[in-house]
mmCIF file of the N, C-alpha and C atoms, coordinates in Angstrom:
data_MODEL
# 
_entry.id   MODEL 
# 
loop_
_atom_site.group_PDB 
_atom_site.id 
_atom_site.type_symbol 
_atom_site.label_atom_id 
_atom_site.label_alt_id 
_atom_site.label_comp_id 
_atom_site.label_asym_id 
_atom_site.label_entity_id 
_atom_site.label_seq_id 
_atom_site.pdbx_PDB_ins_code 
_atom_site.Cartn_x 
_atom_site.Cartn_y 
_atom_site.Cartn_z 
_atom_site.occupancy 
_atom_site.B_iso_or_equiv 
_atom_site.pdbx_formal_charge 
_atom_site.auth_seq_id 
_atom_site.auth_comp_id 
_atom_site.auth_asym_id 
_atom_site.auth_atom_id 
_atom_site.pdbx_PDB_model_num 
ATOM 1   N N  . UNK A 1 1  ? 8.072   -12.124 12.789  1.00 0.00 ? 1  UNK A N  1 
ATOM 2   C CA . UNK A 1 1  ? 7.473   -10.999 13.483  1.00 0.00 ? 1  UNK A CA 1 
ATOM 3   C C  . UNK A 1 1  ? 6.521   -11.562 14.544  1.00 0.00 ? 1  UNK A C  1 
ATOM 4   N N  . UNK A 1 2  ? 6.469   -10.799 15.920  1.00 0.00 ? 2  UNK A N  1 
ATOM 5   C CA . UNK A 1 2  ? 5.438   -11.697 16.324  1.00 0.00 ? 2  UNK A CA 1 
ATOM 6   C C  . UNK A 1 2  ? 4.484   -11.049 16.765  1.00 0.00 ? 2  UNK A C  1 
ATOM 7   N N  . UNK A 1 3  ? 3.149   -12.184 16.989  1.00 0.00 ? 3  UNK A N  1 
ATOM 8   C CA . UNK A 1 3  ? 1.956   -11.924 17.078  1.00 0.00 ? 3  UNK A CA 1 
ATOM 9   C C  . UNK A 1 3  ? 1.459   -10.099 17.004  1.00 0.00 ? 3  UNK A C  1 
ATOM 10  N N  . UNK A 1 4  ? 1.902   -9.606  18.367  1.00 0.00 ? 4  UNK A N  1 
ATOM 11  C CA . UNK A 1 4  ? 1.232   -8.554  18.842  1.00 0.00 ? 4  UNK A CA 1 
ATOM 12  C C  . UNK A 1 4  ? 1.776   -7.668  18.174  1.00 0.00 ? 4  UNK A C  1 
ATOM 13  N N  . UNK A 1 5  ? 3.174   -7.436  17.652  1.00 0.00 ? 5  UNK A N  1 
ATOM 14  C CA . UNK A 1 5  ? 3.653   -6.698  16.613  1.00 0.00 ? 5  UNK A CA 1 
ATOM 15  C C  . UNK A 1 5  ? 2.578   -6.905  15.074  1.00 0.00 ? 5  UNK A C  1 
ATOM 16  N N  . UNK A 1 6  ? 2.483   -7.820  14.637  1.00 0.00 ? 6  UNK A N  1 
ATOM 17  C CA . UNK A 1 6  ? 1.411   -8.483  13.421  1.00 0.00 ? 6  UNK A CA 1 
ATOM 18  C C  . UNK A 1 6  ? 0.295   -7.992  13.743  1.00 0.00 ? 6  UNK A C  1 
ATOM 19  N N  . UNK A 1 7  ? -0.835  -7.633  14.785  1.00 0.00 ? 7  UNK A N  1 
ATOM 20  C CA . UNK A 1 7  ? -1.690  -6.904  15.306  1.00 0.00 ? 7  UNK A CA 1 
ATOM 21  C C  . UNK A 1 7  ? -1.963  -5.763  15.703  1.00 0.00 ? 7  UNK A C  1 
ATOM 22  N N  . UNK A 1 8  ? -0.908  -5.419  16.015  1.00 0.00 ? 8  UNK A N  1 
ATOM 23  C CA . UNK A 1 8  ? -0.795  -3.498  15.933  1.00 0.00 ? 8  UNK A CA 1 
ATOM 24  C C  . UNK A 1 8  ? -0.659  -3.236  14.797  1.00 0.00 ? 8  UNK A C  1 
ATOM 25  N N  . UNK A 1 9  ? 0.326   -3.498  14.177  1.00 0.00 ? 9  UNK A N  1 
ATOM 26  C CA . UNK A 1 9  ? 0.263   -2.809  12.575  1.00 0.00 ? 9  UNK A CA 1 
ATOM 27  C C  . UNK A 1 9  ? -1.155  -3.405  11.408  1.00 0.00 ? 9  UNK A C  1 
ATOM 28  N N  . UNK A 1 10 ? -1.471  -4.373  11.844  1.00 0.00 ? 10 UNK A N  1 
ATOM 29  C CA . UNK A 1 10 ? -2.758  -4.822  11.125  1.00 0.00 ? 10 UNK A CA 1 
ATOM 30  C C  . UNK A 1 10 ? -3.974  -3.677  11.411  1.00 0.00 ? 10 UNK A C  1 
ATOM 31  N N  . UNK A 1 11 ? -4.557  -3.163  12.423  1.00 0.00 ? 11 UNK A N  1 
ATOM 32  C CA . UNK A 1 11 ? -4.836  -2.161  13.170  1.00 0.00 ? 11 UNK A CA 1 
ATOM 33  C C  . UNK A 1 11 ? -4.500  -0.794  12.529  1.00 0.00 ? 11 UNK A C  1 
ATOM 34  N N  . UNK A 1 12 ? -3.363  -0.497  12.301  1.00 0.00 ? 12 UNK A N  1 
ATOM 35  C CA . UNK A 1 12 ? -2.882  0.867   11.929  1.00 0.00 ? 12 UNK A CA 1 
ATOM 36  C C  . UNK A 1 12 ? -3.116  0.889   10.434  1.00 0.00 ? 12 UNK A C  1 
ATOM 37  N N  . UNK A 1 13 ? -3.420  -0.153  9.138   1.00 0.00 ? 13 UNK A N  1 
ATOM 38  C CA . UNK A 1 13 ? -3.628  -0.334  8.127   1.00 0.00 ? 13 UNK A CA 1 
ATOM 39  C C  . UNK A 1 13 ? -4.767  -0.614  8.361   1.00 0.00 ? 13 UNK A C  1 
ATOM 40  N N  . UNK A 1 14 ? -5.848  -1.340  9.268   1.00 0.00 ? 14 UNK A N  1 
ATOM 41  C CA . UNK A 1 14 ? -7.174  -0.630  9.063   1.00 0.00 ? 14 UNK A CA 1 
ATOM 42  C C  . UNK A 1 14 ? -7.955  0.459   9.859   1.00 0.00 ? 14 UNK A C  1 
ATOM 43  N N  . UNK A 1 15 ? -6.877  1.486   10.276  1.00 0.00 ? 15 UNK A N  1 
ATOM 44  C CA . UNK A 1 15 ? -7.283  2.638   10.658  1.00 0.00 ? 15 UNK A CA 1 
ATOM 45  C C  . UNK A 1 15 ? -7.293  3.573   9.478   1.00 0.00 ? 15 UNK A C  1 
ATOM 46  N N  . UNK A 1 16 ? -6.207  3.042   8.664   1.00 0.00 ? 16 UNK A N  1 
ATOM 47  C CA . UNK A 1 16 ? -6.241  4.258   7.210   1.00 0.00 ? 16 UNK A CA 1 
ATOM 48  C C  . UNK A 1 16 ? -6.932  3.523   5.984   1.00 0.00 ? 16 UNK A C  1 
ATOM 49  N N  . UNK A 1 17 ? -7.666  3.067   5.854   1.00 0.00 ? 17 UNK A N  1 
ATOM 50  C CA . UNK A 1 17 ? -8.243  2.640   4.746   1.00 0.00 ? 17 UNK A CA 1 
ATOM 51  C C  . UNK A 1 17 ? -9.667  3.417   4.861   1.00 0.00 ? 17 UNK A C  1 
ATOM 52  N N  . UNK A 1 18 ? -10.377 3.193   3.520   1.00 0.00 ? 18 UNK A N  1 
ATOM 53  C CA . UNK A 1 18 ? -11.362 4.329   3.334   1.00 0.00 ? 18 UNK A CA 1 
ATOM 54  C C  . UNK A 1 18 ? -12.053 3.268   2.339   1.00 0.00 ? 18 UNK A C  1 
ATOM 55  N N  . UNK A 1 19 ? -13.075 3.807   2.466   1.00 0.00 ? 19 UNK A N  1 
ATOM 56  C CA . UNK A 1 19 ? -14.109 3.177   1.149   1.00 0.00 ? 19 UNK A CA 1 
ATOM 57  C C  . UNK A 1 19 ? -14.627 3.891   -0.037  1.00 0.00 ? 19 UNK A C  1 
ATOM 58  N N  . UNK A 1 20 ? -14.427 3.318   -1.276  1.00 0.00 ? 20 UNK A N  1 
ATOM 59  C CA . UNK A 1 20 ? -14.865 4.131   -2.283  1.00 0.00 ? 20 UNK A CA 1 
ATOM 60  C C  . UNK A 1 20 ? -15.852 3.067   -2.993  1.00 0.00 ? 20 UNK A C  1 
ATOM 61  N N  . UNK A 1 21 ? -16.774 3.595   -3.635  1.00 0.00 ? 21 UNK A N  1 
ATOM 62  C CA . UNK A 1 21 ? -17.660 3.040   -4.183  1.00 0.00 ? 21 UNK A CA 1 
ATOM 63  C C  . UNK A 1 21 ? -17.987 1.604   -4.113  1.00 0.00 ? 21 UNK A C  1 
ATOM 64  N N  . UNK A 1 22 ? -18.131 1.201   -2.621  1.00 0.00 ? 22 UNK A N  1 
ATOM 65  C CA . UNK A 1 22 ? -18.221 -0.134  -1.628  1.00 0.00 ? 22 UNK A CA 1 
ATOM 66  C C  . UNK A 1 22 ? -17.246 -1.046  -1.796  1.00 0.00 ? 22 UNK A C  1 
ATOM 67  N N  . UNK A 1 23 ? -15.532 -0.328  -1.847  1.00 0.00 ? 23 UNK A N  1 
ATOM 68  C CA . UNK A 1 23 ? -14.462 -1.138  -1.983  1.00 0.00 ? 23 UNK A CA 1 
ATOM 69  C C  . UNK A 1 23 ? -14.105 -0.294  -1.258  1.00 0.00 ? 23 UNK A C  1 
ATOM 70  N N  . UNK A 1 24 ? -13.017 -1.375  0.123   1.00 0.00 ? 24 UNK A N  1 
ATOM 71  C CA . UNK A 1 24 ? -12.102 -1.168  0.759   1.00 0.00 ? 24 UNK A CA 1 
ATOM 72  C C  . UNK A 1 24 ? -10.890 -0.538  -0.312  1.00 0.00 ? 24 UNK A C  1 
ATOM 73  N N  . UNK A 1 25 ? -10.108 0.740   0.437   1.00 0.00 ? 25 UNK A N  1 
ATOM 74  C CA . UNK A 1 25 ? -8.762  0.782   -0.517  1.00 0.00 ? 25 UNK A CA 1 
ATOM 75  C C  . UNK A 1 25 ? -8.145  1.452   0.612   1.00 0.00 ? 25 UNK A C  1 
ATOM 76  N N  . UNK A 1 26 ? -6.768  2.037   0.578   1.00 0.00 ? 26 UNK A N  1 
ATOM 77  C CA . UNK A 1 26 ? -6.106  2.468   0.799   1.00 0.00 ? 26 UNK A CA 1 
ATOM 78  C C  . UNK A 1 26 ? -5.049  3.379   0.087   1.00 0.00 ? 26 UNK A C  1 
ATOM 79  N N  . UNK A 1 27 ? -5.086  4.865   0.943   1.00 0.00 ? 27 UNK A N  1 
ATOM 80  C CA . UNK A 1 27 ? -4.090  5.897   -0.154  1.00 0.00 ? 27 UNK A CA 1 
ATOM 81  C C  . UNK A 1 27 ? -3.094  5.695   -0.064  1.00 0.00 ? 27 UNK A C  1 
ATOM 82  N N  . UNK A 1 28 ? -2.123  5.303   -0.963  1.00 0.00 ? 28 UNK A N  1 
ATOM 83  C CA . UNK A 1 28 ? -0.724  5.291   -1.117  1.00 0.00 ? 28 UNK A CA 1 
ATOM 84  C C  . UNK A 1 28 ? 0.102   6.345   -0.187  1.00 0.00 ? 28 UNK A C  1 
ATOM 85  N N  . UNK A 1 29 ? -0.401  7.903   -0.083  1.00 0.00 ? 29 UNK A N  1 
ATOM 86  C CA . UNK A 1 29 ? 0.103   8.858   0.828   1.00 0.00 ? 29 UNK A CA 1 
ATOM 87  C C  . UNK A 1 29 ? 0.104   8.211   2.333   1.00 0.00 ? 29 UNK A C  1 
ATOM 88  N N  . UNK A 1 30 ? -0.855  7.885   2.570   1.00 0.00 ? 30 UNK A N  1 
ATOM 89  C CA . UNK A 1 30 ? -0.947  7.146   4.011   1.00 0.00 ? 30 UNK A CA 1 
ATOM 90  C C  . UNK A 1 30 ? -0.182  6.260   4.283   1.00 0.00 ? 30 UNK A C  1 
ATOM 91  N N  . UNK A 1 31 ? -0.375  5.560   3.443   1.00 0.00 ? 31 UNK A N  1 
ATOM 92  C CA . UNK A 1 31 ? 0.546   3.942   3.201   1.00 0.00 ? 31 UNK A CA 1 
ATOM 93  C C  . UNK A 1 31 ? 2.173   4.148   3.444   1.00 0.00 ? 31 UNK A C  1 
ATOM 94  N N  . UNK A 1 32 ? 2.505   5.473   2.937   1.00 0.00 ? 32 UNK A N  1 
ATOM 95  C CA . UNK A 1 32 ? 3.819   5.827   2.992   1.00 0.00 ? 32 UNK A CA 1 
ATOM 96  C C  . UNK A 1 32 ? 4.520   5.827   3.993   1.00 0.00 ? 32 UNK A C  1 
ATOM 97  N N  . UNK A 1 33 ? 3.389   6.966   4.821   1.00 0.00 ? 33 UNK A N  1 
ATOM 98  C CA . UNK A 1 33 ? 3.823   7.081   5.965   1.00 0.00 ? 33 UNK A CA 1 
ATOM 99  C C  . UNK A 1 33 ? 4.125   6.096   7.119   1.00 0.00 ? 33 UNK A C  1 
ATOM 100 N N  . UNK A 1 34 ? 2.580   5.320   7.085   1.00 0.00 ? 34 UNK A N  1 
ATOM 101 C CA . UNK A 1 34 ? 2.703   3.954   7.961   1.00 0.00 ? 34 UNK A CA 1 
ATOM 102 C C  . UNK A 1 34 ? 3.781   3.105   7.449   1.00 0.00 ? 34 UNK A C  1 
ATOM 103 N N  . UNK A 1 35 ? 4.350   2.915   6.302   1.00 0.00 ? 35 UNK A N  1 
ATOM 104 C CA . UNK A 1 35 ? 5.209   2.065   6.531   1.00 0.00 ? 35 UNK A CA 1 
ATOM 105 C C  . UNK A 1 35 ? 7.108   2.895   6.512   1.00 0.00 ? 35 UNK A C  1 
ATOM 106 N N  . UNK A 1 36 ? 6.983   3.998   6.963   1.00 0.00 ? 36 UNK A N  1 
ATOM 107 C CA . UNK A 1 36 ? 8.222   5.056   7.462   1.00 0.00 ? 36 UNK A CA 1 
ATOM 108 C C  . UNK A 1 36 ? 8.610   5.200   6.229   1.00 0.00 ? 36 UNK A C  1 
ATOM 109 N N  . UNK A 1 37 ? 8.046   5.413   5.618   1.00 0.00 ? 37 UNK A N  1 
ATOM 110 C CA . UNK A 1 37 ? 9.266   6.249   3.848   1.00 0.00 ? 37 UNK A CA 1 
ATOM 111 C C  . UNK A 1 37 ? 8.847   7.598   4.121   1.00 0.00 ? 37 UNK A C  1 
ATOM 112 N N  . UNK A 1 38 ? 10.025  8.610   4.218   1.00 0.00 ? 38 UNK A N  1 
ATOM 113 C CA . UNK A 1 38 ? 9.430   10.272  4.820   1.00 0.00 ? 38 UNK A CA 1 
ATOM 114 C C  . UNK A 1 38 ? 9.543   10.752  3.449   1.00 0.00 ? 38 UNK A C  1 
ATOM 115 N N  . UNK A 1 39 ? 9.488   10.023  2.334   1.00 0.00 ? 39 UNK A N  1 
ATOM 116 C CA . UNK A 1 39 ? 9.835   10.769  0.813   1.00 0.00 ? 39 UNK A CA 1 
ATOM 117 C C  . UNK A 1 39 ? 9.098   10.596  -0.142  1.00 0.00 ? 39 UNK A C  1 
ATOM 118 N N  . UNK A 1 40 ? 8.345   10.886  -0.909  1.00 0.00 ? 40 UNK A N  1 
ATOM 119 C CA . UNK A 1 40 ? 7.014   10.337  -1.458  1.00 0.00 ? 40 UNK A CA 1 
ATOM 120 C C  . UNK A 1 40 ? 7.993   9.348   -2.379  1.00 0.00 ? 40 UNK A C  1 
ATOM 121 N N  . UNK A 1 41 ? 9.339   10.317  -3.251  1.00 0.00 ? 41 UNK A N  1 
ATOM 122 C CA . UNK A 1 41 ? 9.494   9.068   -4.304  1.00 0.00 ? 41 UNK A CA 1 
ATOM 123 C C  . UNK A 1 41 ? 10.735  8.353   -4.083  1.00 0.00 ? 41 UNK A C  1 
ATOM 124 N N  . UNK A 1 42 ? 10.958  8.224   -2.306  1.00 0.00 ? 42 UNK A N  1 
ATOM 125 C CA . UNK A 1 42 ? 11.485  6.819   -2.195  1.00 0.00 ? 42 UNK A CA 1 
ATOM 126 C C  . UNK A 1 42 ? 10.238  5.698   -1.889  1.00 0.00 ? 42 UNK A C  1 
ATOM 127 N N  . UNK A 1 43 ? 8.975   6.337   -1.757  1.00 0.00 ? 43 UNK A N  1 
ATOM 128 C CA . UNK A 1 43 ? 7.797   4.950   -1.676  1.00 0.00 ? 43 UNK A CA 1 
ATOM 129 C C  . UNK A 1 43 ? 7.533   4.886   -3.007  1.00 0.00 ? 43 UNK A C  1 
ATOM 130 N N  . UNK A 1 44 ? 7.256   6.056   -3.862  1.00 0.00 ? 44 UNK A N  1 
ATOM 131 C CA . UNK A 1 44 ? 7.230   5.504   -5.488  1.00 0.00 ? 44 UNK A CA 1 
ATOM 132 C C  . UNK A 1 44 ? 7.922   4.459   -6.023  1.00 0.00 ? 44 UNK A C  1 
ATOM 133 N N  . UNK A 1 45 ? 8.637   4.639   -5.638  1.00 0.00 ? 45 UNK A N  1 
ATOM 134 C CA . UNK A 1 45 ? 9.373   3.635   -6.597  1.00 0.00 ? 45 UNK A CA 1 
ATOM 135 C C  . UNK A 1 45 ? 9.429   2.041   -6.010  1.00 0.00 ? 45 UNK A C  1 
ATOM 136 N N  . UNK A 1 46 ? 8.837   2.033   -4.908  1.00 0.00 ? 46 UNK A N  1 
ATOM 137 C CA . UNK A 1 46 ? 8.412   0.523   -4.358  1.00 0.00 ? 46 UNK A CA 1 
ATOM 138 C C  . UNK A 1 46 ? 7.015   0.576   -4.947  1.00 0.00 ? 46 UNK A C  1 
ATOM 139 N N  . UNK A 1 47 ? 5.836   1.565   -5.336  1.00 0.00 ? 47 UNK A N  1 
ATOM 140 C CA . UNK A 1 47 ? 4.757   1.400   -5.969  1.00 0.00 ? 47 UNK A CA 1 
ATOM 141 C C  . UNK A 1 47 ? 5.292   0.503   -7.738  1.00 0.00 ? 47 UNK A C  1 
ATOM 142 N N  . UNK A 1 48 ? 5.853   1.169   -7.955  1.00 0.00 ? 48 UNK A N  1 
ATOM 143 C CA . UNK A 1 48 ? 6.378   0.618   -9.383  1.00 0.00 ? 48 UNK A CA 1 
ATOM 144 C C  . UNK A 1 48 ? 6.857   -0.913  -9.547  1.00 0.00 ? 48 UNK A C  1 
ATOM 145 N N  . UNK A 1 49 ? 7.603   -1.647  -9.136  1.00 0.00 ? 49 UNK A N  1 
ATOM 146 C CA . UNK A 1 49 ? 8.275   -2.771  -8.888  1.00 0.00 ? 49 UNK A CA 1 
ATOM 147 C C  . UNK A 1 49 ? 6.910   -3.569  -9.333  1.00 0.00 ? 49 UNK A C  1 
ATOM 148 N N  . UNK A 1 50 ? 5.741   -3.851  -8.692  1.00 0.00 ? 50 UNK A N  1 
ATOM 149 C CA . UNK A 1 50 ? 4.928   -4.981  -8.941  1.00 0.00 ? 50 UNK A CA 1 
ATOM 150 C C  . UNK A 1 50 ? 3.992   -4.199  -10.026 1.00 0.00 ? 50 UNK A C  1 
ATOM 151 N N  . UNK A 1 51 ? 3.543   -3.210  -10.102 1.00 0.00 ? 51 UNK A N  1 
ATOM 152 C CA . UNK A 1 51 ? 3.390   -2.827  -11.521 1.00 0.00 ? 51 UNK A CA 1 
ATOM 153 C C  . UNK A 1 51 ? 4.073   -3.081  -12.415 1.00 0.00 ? 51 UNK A C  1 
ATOM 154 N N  . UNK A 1 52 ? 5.340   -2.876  -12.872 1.00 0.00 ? 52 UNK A N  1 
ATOM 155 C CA . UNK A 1 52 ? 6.059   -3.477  -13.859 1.00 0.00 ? 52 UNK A CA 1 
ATOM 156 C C  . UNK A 1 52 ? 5.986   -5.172  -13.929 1.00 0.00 ? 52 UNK A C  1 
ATOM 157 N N  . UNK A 1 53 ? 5.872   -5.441  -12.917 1.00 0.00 ? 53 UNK A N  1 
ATOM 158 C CA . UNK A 1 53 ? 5.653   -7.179  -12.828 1.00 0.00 ? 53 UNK A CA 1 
ATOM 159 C C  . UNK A 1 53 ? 4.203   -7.475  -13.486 1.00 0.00 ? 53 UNK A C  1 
ATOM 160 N N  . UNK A 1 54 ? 3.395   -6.776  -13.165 1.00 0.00 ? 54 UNK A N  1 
ATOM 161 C CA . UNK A 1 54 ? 2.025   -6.658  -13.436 1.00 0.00 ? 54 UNK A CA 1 
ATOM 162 C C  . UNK A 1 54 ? 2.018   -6.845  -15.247 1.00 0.00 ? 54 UNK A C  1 
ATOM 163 N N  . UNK A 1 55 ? 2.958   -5.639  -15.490 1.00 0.00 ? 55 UNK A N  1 
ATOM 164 C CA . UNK A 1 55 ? 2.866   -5.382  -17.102 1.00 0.00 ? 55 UNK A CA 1 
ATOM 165 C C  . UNK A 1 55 ? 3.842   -6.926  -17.552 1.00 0.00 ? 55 UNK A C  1 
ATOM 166 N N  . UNK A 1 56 ? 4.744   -6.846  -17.149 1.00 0.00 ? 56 UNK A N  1 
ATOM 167 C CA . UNK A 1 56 ? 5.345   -7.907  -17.589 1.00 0.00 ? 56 UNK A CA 1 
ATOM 168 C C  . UNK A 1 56 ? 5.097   -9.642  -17.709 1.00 0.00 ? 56 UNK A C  1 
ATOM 169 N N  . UNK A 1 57 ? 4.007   -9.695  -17.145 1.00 0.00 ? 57 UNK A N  1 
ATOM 170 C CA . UNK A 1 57 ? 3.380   -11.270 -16.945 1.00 0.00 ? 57 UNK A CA 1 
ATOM 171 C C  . UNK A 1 57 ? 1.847   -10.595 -17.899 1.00 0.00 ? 57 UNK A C  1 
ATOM 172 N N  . UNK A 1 58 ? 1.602   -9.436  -18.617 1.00 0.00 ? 58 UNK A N  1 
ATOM 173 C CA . UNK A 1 58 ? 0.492   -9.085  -19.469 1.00 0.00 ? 58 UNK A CA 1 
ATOM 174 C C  . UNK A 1 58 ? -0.897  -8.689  -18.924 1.00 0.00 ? 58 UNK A C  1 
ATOM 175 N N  . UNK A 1 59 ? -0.465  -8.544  -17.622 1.00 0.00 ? 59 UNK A N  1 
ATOM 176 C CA . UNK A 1 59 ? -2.141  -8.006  -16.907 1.00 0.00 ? 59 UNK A CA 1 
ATOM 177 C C  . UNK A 1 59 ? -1.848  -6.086  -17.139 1.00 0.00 ? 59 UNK A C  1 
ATOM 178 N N  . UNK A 1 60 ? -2.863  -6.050  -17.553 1.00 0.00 ? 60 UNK A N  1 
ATOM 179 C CA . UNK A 1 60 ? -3.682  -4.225  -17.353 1.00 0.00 ? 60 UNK A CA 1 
ATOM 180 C C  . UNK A 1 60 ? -3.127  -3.652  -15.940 1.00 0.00 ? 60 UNK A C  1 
ATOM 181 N N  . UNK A 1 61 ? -2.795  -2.364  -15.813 1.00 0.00 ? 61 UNK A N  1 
ATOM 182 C CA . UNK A 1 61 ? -2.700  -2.197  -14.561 1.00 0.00 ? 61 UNK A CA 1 
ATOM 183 C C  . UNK A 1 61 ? -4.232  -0.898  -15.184 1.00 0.00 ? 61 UNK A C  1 
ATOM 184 N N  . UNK A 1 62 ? -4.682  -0.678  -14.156 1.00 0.00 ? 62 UNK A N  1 
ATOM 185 C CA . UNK A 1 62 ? -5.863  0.512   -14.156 1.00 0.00 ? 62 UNK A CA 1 
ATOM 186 C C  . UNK A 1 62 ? -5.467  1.772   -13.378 1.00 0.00 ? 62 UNK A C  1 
ATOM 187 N N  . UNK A 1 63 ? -5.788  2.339   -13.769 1.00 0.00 ? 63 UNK A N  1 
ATOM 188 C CA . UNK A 1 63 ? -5.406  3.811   -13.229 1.00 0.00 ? 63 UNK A CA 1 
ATOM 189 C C  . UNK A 1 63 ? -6.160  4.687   -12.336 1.00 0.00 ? 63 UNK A C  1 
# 
């Protein structure tokens, strides 16, 4: 990918991030969109994949 492509979208992911209790995060709804899934649970199910990895190597996921 290059540079200026890597910099616009770096940009557009910290245009949607928000702070909660003095942590950077980002909403998954947003996230969706910026990265073009027009379906909530065709991005669900890319949320899931490293969660299950998560559970499966024995780390907590938090809710």
């Amino acid at each position: 990918m290059k540079s200026n492509k890597i910099k616009a979208l770096f940009e557009k992911f910290e245009q949607v991030s928000s702070e909660y209790e003095g942590v950077e995060c980002w909403s998954a709804r947003k996230l969706q969109n910026l990265l073009g899934y027009t379906q909530w649970r065709n991005f669900e199910n890319i949320i899931e994949k490293p969660k299950d990895a998560c559970k499966n190597a024995g780390e907590s996921i938090p809710l």
